[in-house]
C-alpha positions, -999 to +999 in steps of 0.1 A: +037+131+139+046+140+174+045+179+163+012+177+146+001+155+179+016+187+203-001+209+181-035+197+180-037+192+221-025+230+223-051+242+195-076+222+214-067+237+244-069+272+233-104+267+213-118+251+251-101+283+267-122+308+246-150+284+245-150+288+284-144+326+283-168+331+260-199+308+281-184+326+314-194+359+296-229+342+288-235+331+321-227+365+336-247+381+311-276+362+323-273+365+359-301+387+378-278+411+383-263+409+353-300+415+339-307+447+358-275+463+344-283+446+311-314+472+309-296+501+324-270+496+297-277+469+273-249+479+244-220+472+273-228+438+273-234+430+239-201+449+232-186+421+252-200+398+237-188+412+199-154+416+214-152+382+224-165+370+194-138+390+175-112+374+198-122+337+189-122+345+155-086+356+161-074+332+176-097+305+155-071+327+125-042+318+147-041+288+150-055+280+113-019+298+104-001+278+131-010+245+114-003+255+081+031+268+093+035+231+110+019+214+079+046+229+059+076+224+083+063+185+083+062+184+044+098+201+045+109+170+068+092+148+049+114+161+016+143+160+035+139+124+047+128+115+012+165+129-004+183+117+027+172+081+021+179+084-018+213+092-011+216+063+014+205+038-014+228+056-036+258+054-015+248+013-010+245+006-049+281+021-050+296-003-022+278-027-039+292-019-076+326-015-061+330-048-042+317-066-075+343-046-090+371-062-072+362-093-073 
């Protein structure tokens, strides 16, 4: 729970970080400056734009494959949990069945 709690703020966190890269890139693109260049040399700044794009979608990839790979670790926990408290109950049935035993 705590993991998939620490992952989610640090997923979030990244997604806000491009998010904020990619309206910084906006805003500059739309600046008056930014305009004048924009006409001297208006496949530069689309280019930025596509390459940011490409880099969310990376790291949108990323992170999908981080919480898979911490989905899966959690299930594996789970499992282990799951046989560890098996065995517990085992091991008390025994005491139990011995003690009855000797008495």
């Amino acid at each position: 729970m705590f993991l998939e709690k620490a992952a989610r703020k640090k997923e979030a966190t990244k997604i806000r970080s491009a998010a904020i890269d990619l309206v910084a890139v906006g805003v500059q693109a739309f600046h008056p400056n930014s305009l004048k260049e924009r006409e001297e040399r208006p496949a530069q700044k689309s280019d930025v734009l596509v390459s940011e794009s490409k880099t969310i979608a990376v790291k949108r990839h990323d992170l999908d494959k981080m919480k898979t790979e911490l989905e899966e670790r959690e299930a594996r926990i789970v499992q282990r949990d799951t046989a560890l408290e098996t065995r517990l109950r085992a091991i008390e049935i025994l005491e139990e069945w011995q003690m009855a035993e000797r008495h």
